[in-house]
N, C-alpha and C positions, 0 to 999 in steps of 0.2 A: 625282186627289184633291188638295184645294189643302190645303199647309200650314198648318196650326193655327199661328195669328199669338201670337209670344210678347210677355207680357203685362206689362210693366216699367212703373215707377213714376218720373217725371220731374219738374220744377220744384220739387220741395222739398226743401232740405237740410240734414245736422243737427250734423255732424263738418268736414268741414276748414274751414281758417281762412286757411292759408296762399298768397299771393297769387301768392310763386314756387313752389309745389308746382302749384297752378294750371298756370303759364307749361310748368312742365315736362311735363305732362299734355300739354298742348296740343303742346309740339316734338316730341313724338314721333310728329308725325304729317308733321313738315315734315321733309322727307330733306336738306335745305340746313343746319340747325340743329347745333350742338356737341350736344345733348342727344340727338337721334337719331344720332348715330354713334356714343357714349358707351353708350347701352341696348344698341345692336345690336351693337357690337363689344366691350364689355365687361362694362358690366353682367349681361348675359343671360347670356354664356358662365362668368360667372365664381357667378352666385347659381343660376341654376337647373340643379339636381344631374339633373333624368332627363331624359335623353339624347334621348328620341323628341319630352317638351316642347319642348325647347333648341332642336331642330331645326326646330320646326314656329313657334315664336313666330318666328326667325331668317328662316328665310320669309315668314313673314307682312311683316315689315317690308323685305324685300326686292322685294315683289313690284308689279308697276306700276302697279296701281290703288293711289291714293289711300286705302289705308279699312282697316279692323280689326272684329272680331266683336266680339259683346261679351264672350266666351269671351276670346278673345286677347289683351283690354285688362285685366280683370278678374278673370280665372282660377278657382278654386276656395276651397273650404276643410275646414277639419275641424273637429271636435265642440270640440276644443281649438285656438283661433285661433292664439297663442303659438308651436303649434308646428307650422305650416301650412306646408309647401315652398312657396317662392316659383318660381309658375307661369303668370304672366301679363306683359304687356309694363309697364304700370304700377305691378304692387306693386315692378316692377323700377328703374324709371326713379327713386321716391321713398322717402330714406331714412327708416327708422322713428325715435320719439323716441328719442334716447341713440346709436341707430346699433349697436344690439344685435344684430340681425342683418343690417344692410345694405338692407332692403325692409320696405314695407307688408303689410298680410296683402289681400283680397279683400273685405273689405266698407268697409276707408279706401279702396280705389281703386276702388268703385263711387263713393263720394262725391264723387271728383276729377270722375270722366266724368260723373258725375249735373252737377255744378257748371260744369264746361265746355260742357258742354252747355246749360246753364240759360242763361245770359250770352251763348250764339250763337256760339261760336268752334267747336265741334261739330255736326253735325247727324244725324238718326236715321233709317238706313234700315231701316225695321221689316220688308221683306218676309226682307233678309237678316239682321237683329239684330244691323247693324253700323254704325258710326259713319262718317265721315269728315270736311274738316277745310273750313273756311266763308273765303270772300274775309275776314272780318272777323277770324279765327282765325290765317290765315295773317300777316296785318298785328301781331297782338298776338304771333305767335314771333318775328316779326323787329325789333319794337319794342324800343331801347336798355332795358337794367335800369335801371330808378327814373329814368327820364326821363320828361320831362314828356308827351312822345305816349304812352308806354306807361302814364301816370295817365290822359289825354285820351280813351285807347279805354275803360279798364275803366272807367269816370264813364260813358261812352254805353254799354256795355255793362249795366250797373247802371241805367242808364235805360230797358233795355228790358224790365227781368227784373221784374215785378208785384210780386209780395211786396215787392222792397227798394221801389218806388214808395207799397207801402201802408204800410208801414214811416216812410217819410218823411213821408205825410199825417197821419198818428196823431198824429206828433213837430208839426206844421204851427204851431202854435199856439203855441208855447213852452215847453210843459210838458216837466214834469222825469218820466219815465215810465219802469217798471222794465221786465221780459222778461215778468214776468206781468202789467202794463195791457196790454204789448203784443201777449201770445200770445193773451189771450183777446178780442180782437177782427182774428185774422188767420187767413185759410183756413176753410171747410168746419165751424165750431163742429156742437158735437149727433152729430160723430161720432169713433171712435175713434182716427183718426190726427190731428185736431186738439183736443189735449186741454192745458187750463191747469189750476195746482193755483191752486187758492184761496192771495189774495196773504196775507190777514188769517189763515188759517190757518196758512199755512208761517212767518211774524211770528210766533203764536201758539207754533209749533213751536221757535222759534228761542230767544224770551224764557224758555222752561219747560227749554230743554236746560240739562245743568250745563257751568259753565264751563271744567271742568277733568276730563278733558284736551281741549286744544282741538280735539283732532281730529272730536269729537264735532259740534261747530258746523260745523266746515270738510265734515264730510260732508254734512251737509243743505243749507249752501249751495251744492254744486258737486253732488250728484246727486239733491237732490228739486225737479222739473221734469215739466211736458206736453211732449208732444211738439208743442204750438206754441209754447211757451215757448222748445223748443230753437232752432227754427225763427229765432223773433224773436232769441234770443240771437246766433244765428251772423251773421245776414243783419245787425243792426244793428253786427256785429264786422266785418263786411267795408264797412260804409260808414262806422262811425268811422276804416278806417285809409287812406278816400279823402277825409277830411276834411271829407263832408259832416253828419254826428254826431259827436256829444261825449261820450263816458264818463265818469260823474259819480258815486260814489256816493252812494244815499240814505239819510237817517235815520229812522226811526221811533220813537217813547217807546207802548212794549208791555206793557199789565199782564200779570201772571203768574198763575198758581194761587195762590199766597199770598195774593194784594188789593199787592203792591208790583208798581212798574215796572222793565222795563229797556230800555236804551238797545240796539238793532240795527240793522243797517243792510242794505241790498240794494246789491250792488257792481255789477251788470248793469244801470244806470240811466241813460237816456240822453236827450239834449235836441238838438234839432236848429242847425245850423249857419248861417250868410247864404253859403256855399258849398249847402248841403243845399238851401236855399230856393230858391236861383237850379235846382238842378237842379229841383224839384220842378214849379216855374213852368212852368220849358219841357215835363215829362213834361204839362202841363195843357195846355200851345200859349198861354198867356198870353201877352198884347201882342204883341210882337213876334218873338215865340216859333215855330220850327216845332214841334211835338208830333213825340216819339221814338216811331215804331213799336213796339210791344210785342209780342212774343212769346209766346206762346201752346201748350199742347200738350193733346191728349186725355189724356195719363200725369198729365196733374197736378189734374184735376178731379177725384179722389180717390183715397186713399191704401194703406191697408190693409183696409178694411172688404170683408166677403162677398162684395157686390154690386158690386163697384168696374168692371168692365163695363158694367154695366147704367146705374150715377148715371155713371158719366163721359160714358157716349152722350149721356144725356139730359141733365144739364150742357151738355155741347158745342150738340146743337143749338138748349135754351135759347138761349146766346149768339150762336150763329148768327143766328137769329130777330129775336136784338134789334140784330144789327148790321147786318141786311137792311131793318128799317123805318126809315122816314124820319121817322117819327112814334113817339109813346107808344104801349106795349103793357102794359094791363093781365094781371092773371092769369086773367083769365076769357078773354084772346084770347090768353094765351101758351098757355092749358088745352086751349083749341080746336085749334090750330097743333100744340102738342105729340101730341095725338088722331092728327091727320093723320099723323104719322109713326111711328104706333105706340105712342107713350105715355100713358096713362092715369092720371091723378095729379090729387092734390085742389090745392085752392089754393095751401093750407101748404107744401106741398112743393115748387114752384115757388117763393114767397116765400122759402122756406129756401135753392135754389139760385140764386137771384138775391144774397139778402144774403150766399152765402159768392163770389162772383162780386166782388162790389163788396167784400169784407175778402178778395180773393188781390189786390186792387189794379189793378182792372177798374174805370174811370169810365161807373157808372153813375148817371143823378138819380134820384131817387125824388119821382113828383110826382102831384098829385092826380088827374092822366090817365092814372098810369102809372110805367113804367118807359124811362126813354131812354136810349138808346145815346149816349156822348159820348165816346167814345175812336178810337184809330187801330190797330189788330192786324193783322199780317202774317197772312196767308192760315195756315192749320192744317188737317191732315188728319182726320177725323173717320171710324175702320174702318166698315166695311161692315156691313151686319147682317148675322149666322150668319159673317161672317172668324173671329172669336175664340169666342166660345162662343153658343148660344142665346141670343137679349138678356128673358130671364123674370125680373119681378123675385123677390127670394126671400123666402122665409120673414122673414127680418131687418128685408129693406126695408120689406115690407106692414106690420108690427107698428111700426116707424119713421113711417112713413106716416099710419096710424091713429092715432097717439099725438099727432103732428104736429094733426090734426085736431082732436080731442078736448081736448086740451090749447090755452084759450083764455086763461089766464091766468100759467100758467107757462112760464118761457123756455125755448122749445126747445134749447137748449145743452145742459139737463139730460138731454136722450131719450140722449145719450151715456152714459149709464148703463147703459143695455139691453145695449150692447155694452163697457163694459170692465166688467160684471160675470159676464162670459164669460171675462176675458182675468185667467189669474193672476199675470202677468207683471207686469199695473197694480193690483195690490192695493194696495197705499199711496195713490195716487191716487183709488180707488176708496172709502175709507176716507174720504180728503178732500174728496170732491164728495158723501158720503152724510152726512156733517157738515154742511156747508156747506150741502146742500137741506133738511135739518130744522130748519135755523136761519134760513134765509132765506126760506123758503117756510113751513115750518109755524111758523115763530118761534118756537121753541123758546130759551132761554137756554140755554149750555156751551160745550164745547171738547170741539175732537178731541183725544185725548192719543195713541194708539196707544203701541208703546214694548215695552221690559219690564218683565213685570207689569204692565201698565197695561190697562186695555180700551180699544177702539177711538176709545169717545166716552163723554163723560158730558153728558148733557142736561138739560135741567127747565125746567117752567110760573112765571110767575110772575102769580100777580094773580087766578090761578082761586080757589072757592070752596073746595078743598082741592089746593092745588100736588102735584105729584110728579115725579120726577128718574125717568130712563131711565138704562141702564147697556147700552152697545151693545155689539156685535161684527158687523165685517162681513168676509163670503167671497167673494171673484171666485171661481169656481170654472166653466169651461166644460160640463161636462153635469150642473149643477143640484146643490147641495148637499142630504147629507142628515142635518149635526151631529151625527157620530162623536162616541162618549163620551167622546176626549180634548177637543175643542173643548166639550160640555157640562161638562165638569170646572172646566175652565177659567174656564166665565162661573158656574159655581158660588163659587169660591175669590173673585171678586170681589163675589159679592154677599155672601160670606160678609166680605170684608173691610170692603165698605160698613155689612154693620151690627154688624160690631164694633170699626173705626175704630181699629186699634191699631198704635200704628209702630213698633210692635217687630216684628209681624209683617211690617208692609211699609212701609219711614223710607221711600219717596217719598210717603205720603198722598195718593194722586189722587183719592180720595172729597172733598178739600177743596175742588174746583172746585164744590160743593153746597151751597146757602146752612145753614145749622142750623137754618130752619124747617119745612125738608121731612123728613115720616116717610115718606111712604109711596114707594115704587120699585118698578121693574117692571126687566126685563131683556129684549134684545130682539137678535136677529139679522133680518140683509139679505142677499141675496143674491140671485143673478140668477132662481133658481126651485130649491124645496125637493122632496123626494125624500125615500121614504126612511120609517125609525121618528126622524122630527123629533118628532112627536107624546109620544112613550113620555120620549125623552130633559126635553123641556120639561115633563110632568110629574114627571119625577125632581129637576129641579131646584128644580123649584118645592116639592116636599115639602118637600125636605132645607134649605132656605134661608125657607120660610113670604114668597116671593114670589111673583108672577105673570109668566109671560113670554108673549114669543109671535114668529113669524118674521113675516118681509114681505117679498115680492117687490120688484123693481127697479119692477116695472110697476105692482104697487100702491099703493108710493111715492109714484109721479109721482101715479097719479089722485086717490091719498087728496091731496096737494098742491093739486091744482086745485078740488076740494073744498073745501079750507078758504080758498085764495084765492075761489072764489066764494060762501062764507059759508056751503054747505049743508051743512059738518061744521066743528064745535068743537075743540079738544084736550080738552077734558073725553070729549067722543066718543069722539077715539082712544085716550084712556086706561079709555075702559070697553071695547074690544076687545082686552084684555091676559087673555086667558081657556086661556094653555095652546094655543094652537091658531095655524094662519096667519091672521093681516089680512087679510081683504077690506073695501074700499069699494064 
């Protein structure tokens, strides 16, 4: 019976930064190097406390193949990371911030080997789920510190690794671009592991926080982010310190709840180089340019989503297909092609993996014959069908798909909803992309406040025959919300505060983001799918408050959306479905 092929996640990174953390990741794999005789004869013997570990990492790096599991690089952990024994060759080799206990824990030195690995100084043998170390690796262990070949590799290094190339094209133009212009046009958009917060909101967030004390500010700029934000953050942190980007802060003048402004800034803002440009040129093969090889892996054509088997196959051979034709392929012939190999998929869906293909920083044209292949990619493994799991798409995918389809006028970016209204980990963000689509799609006027005491969002019409304000609350919740009487309490107390407007009871006034013309409100939860005595609760509320509420699906959201982007629903409409009950469209 053949080995169930273990399923790891490559080419995107979100934590390390450091370029000698890097270098030392990598010497640990060259037995000539100060840093491999330093983990093996001390580091090791001296951090890791059991006995059987100690013995068995000590081996490992003794032994005469070339190579390391990914167990032996990366070790373990525990529920609490801080206090996690250090039990792998890498958390060993790199000291933690402050040097509190001497080592990293097991998920900073996946990021080392994820990163080494990304840049080609590592390579991945997946049958045994172990590394070993690359002609191009061994030359960056042995490359002088902060000398000019050892910048010369990591710049071609950095040339072959896609993201830092889409990174660099985005920057192409001159523009001065923060981590969220850049997250939300890098990797896989529309799904959970590429996710940006809205830039105008987190602005939003930043002008309404109070100034004092500041830690208040310093929290939201340093941990409200997507995880392509982080992405962008890192990836443009490692190419401002090879001088091809520039780190710039930016400024914004941000009205507030009040009707005054303030002055904020985004310090993750970055502009590109005439170093940056020369690299980019050559990633292109311009003039007299050879084009740098790019490297490529099936781990990275998607990230954490359900299905990530199944879109990363189909990904891969997508690209495959188009690096095989000599000519343009439409989606009607990439539809056919994919057929042949077992995949079954509508247009949108192909469109969707082509455009996150071309934003991981994949040259491809988009032209009226098609889709052309214009780039150079070293050969890539692509598993077997039935190696790793059955290749069915699932539940997720199909309703992804479908949505894909159906959805002809709103930006597929938003189906990424479906999936972080599952995920309670992305609640804030969740918050902020259900914001963002009822103001930008259904046009709605307001602001997310989230906070405390505050609700989620406050919304409202303006220009209709009778305007009215919404008062939101939204739940990630993974098996379907069903508005427990504390969260009905809750969007109770606010609509009780909207209509008695009193700041004694509550001196933030978040009812003031509401112009003074609007009487009438409604109240309203979202969430991925309702469950439950939803119903009993939204009439208790509505008695006790003489308002109207109602829930709405994630997926009714999106469709009520393209409804009203194709004109065949009003907001006066969706405000006569405010009946106590769920929204359908």
């Amino acid at each position: 019976m053949a080995t169930k092929r273990v399923v790891r996640t490559f080419g995107w990174i979100q934590n390390p930064g450091k370029f000698e953390n890097l270098k030392r990741t990598v010497q640990v794999f060259d037995e000539n190097s100060k840093v491999y005789k330093e983990v093996r004869d001390i580091k090791i013997p001296n951090l890791v406390k059991d006995k059987d570990v100690r013995t068995t990492l000590i081996a490992a790096m003794n032994r005469l193949e070339n190579y390391y599991s990914y167990k032996e690089l990366v070790g373990t952990g525990t529920s609490v990371r801080a206090q996690a024994p250090c039990d792998a060759i890498i958390q060993a080799a790199i000291q933690d911030q402050g040097n509190k206990k001497g080592y990293i824990d097991n998920w900073s030195s996946d990021g080392f080997v994820r990163w080494a690995h990304a840049l080609g100084f590592l390579e991945y043998n997946s049958d045994k789920d172990s590394f070993y170390l690359t002609d191009i690796g061994l030359e960056y262990s042995r490359s002088t510190d902060d000398s000019l070949n050892e910048k010369i590799i990591l710049i071609e290094a950095l040339s072959s690794y896609p993201p830092a190339i889409r990174i660099l094209t985005l920057l192409e133009n001159g523009e001065h671009l923060t981590k969220f212009d850049l997250g939300k046009q890098l990797g896989f958009s529309g799904e959970s592991g590429f996710t940006s917060l809205p830039q105008n909101l987190f602005l939003d967030a930043l002008a309404n926080a109070p100034s004092s004390p500041p830690t208040i500010k310093n929290s939201i700029r340093s941990d409200w982010e997507g995880s392509a934000d982080k992405y962008a953050r890192m990836i443009s942190g490692w190419l401002v310190k090879m001088g091809l980007v520039a780190q710039g802060r930016k400024n914004f003048v941000v009205p507030t709840v009040g009707g005054s402004t303030r002055n904020e800034y985004i310090s993750h803002a970055f502009k590109i180089t005439k170093d940056g440009l020369d690299v980019l040129r050559r990633a292109k093969g311009a003039s007299k340019h050879v084009r740098v090889p790019k490297r490529v892996y099936w781990e990275m054509f998607a990230t954490n989503i359900n299905d990530r088997v199944y879109v990363r196959t189909r990904r891969a051979y997508t690209l495959y297909l188009l690096m095989r034709s000599n000519t343009a392929l439409n989606t009607v012939q990439l539809q056919v092609k994919l057929k042949a190999l077992g995949f079954e998929e509508l247009e949108e869906t192909i469109e969707n993996d082509v455009k996150g293909l071309i934003n991981s920083g994949i040259f491809i044209n988009v032209t009226n014959k098609g889709y052309h292949f214009k780039d150079t990619i070293k050969p890539f493994e692509i598993p077997e069908f039935g190696v790793t799991e059955p290749l069915v798409k699932g539940e997720m995918e199909k309703k992804k798909s479908d949505l894909r389809h159906k959805l002809k006028h709103v930006p597929h970016e938003y189906i990424e909803l479906i999936e972080i209204a599952q995920d309670s980990k992305q609640n804030r963000l969740f918050e902020f992309k259900v914001v963002e689509f009822l103001k930008e799609v259904y046009d709605y006027n307001g602001k997310h406040l989230g906070g405390s005491r505050k609700p989620d969002g406050a919304l409202y019409t303006n220009g209709l025959k009778t305007d009215y304000g919404i008062i939101l609350d939204t739940k990630a919740y993974k098996d379907g919300y069903s508005l427990p009487i504390s969260q009905a309490d809750e969007m109770q107390r606010y609509v009780d505060e909207n209509n008695n407007r009193n700041a004694i009871i509550n001196p933030n006034e978040w009812w003031k983001v509401y112009p003074n013309s609007i009487l009438d409100f409604k109240f309203l939860f979202v969430s991925g799918f309702f469950k439950g005595d939803y119903k009993k609760q939204l009439a208790r509320v509505s008695n006790l408050t003489k308002r109207k509420g109602a829930v709405l699906s994630v997926e009714q959201l999106l469709l009520g959306g393209e409804k009203i982007k194709d004109g065949s629903l009003t907001l006066e409409d969706v405000g006569d479905k405010f009946n106590n009950d769920e929204i359908i469209f």
